[in-house]
OpenMM code with the backbone's topology and positions (N, CA, C; nanometers):
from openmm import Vec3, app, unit

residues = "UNK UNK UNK UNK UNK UNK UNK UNK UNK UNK UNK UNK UNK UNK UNK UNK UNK UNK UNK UNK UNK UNK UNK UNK UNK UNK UNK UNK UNK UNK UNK UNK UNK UNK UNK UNK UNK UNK UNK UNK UNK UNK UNK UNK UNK UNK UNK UNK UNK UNK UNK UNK UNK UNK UNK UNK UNK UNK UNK UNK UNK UNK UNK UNK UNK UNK UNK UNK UNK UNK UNK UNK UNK UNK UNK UNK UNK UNK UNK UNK UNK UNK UNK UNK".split()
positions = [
    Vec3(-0.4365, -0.7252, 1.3399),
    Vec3(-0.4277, -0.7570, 1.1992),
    Vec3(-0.2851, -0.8018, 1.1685),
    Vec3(-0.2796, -0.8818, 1.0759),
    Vec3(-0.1504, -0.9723, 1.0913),
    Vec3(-0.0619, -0.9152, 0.9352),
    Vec3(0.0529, -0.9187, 0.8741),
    Vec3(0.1005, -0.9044, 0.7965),
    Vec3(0.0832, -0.9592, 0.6700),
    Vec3(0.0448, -1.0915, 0.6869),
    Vec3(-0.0755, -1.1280, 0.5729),
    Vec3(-0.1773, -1.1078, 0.5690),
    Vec3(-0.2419, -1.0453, 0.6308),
    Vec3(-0.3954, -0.9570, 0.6363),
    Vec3(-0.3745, -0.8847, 0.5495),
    Vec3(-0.3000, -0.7655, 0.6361),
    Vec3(-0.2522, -0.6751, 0.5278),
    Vec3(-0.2201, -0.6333, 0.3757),
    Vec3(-0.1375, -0.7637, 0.3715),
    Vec3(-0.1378, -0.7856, 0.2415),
    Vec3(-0.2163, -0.8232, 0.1550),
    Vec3(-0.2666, -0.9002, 0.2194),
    Vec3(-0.3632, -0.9672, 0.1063),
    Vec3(-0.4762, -0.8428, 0.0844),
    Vec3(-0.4964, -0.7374, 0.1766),
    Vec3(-0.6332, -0.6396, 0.1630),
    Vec3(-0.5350, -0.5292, 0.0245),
    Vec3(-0.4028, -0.5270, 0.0203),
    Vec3(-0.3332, -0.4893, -0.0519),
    Vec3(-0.3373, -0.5259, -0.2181),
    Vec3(-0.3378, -0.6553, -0.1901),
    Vec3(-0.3107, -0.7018, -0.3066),
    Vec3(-0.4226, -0.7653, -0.4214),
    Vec3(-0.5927, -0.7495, -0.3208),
    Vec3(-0.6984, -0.7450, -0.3495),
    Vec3(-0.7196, -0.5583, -0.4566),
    Vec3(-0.6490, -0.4720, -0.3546),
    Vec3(-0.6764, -0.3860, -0.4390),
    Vec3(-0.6291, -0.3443, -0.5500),
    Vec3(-0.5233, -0.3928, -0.5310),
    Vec3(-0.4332, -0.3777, -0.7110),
    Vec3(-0.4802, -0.5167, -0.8118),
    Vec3(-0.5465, -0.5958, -0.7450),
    Vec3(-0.6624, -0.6856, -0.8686),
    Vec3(-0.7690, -0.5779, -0.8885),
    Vec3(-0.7850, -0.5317, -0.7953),
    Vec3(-0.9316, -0.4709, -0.8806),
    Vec3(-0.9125, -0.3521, -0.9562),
    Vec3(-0.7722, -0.2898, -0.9283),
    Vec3(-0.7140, -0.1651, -1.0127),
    Vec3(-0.6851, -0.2363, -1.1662),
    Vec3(-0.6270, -0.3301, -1.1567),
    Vec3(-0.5696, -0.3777, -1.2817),
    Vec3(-0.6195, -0.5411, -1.3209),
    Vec3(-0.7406, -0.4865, -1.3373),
    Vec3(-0.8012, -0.6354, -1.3955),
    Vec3(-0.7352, -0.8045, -1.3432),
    Vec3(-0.7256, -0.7828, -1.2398),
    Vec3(-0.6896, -0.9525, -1.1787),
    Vec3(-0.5253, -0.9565, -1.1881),
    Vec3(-0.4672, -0.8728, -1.2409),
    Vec3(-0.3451, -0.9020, -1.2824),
    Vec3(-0.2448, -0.9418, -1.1639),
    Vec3(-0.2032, -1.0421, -1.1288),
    Vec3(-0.0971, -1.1112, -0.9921),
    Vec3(0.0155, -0.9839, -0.9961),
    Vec3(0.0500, -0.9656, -0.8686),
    Vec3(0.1580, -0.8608, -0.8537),
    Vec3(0.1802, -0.9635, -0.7278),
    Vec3(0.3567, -0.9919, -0.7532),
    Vec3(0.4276, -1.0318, -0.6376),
    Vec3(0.4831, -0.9838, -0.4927),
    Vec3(0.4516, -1.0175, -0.4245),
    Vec3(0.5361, -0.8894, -0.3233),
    Vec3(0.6233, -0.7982, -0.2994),
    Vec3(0.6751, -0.8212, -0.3628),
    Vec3(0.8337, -0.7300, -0.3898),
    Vec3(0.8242, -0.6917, -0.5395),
    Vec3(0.7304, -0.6962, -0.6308),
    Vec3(0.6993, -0.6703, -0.7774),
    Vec3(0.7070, -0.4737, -0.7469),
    Vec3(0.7919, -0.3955, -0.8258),
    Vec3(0.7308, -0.2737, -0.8219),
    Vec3(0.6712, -0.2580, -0.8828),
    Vec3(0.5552, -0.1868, -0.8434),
    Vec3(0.4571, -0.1571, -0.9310),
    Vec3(0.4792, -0.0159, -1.0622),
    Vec3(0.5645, 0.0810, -0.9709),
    Vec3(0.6044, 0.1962, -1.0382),
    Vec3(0.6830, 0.1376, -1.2092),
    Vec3(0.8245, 0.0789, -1.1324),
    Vec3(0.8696, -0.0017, -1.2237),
    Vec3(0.7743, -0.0442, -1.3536),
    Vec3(0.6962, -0.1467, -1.3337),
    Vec3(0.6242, -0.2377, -1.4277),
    Vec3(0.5655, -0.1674, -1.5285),
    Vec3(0.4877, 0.0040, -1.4542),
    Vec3(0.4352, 0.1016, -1.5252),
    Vec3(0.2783, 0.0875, -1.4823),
    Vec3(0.2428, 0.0320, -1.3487),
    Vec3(0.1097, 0.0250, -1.3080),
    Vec3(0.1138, 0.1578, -1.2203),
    Vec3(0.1903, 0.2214, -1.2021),
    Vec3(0.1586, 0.3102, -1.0757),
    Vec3(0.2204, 0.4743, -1.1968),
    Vec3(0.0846, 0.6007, -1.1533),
    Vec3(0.1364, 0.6944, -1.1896),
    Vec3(0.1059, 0.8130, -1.0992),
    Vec3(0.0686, 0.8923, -1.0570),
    Vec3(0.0202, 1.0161, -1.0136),
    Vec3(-0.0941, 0.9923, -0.9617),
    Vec3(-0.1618, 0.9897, -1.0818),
    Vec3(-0.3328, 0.9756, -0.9695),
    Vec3(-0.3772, 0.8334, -0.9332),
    Vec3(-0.2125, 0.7360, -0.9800),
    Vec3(-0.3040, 0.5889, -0.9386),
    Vec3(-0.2133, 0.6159, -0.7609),
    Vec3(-0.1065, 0.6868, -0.7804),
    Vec3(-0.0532, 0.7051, -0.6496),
    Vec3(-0.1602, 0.7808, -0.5621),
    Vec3(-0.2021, 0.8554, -0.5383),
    Vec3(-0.3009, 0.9724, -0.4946),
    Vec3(-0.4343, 0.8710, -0.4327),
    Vec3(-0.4617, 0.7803, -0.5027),
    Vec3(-0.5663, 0.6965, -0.4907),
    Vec3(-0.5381, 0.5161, -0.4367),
    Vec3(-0.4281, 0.5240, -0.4490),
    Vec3(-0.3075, 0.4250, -0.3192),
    Vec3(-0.3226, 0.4839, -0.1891),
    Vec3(-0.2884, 0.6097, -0.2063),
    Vec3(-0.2869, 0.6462, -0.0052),
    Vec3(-0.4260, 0.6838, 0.0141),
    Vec3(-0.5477, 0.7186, -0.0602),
    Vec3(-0.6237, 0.7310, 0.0279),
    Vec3(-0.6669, 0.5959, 0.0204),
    Vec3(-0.6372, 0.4826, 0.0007),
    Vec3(-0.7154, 0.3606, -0.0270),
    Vec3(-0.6568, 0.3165, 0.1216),
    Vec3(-0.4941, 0.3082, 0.1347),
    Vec3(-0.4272, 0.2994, 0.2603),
    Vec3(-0.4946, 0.3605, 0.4088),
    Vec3(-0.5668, 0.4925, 0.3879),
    Vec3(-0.5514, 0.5807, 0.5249),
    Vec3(-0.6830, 0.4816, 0.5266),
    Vec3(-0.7516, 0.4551, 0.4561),
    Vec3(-0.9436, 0.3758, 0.4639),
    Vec3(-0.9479, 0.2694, 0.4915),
    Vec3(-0.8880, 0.2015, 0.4076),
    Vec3(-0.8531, 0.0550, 0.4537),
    Vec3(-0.8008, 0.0121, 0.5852),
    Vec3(-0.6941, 0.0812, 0.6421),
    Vec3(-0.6529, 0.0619, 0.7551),
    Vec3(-0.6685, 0.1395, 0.8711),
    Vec3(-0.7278, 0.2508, 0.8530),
    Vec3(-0.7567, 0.3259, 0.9600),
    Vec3(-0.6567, 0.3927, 0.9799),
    Vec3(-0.5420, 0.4735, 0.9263),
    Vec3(-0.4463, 0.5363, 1.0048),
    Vec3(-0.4606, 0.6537, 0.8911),
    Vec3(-0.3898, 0.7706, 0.9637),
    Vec3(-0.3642, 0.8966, 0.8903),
    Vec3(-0.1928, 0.9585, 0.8205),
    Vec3(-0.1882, 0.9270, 0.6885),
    Vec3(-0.0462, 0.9361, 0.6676),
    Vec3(-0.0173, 1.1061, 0.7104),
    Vec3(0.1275, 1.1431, 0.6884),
    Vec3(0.1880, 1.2559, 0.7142),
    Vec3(0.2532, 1.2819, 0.6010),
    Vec3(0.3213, 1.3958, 0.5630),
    Vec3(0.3982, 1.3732, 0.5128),
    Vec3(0.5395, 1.3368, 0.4725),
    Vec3(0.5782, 1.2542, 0.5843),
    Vec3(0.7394, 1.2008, 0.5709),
    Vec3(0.7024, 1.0848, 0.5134),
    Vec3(0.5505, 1.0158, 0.5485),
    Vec3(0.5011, 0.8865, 0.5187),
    Vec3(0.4820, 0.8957, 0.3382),
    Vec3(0.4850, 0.9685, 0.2589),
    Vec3(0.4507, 1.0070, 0.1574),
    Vec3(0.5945, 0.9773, 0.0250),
    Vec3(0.7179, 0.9379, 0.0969),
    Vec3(0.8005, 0.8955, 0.0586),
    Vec3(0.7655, 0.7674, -0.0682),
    Vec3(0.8461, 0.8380, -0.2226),
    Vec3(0.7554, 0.6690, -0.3001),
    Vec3(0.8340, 0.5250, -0.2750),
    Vec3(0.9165, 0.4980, -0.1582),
    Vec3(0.9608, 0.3831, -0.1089),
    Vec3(0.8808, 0.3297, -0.0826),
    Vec3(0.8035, 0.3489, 0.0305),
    Vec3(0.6879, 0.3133, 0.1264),
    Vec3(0.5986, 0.2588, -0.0005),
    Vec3(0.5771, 0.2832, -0.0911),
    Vec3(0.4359, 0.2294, -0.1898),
    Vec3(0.5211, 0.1540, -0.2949),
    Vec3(0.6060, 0.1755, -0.3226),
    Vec3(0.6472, 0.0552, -0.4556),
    Vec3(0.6119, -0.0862, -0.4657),
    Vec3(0.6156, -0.1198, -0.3575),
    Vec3(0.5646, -0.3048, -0.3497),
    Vec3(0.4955, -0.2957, -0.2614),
    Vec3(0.4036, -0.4647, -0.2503),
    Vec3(0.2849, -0.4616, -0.1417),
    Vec3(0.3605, -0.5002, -0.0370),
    Vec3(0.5191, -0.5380, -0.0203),
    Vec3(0.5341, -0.5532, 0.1253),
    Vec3(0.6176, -0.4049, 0.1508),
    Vec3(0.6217, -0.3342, 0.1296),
    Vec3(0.6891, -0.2056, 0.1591),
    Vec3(0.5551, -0.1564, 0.1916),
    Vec3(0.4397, -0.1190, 0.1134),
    Vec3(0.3023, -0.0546, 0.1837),
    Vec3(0.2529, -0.1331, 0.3205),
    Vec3(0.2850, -0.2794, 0.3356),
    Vec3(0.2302, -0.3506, 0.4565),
    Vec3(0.3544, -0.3021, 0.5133),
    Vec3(0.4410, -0.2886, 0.5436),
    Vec3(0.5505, -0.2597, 0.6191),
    Vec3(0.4987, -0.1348, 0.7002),
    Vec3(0.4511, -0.0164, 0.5744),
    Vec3(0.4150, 0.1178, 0.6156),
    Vec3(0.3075, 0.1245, 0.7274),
    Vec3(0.1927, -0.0001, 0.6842),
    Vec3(0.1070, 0.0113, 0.7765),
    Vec3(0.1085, 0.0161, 0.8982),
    Vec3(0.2166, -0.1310, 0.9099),
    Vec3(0.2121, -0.2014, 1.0228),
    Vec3(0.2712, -0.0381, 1.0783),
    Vec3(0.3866, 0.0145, 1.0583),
    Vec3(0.4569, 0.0951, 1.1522),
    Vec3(0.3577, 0.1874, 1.1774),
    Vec3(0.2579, 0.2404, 1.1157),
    Vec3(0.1814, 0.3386, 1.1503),
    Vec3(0.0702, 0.3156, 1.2877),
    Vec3(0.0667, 0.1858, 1.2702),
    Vec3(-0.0644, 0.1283, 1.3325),
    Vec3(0.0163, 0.0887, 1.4571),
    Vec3(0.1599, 0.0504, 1.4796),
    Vec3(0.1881, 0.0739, 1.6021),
    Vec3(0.2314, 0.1829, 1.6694),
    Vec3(0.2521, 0.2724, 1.5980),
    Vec3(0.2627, 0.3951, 1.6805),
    Vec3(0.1431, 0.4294, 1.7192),
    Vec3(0.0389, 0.4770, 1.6855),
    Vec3(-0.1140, 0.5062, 1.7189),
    Vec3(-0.1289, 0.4552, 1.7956),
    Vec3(-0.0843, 0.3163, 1.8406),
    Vec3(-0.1400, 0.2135, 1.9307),
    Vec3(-0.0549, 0.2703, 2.0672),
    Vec3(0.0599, 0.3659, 2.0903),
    Vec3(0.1033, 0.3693, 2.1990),
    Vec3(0.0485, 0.4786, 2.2359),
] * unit.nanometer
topology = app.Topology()
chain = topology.addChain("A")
for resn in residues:
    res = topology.addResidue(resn, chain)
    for name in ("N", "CA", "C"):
        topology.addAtom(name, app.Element.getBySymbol(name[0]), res)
């Protein structure tokens, strides 16, 4: 799966969270006021499903989720460690 895969399965889901609304890659979402508690809570399990990996908690950091290339970033690193 490629880094625009990723993203784009990313950025499909924050259209369907927030009515179509375009979020840029580097857009925070926290920032803007789209992201709160249980929309966070429902980000990582959308993450562990979507991609198949199991977060931890160091992965739980709110860096890792503020933008869709910081969550594709997260993936990718998760999905290559598993892979070794």
């Amino acid at each position: 799966m490629t880094t625009n895969n990723i993203k784009g399965r990313v950025k499909a889901f924050f259209a369907r969270a927030y009515n179509d609304r375009a979020l840029g890659e580097e857009d925070d979402i926290f920032a803007l006021g789209f992201g709160n508690s249980l929309f966070a809570m429902q980000l990582v399990e959308f993450v562990e499903r979507e991609f198949g990996i199991e977060l931890e908690d160091e992965d739980l950091d709110i860096r890792h989720f503020t933008t869709i290339g910081s969550i594709a970033g997260l993936v990718e690193r998760k999905r290559t460690v598993a892979r070794r």
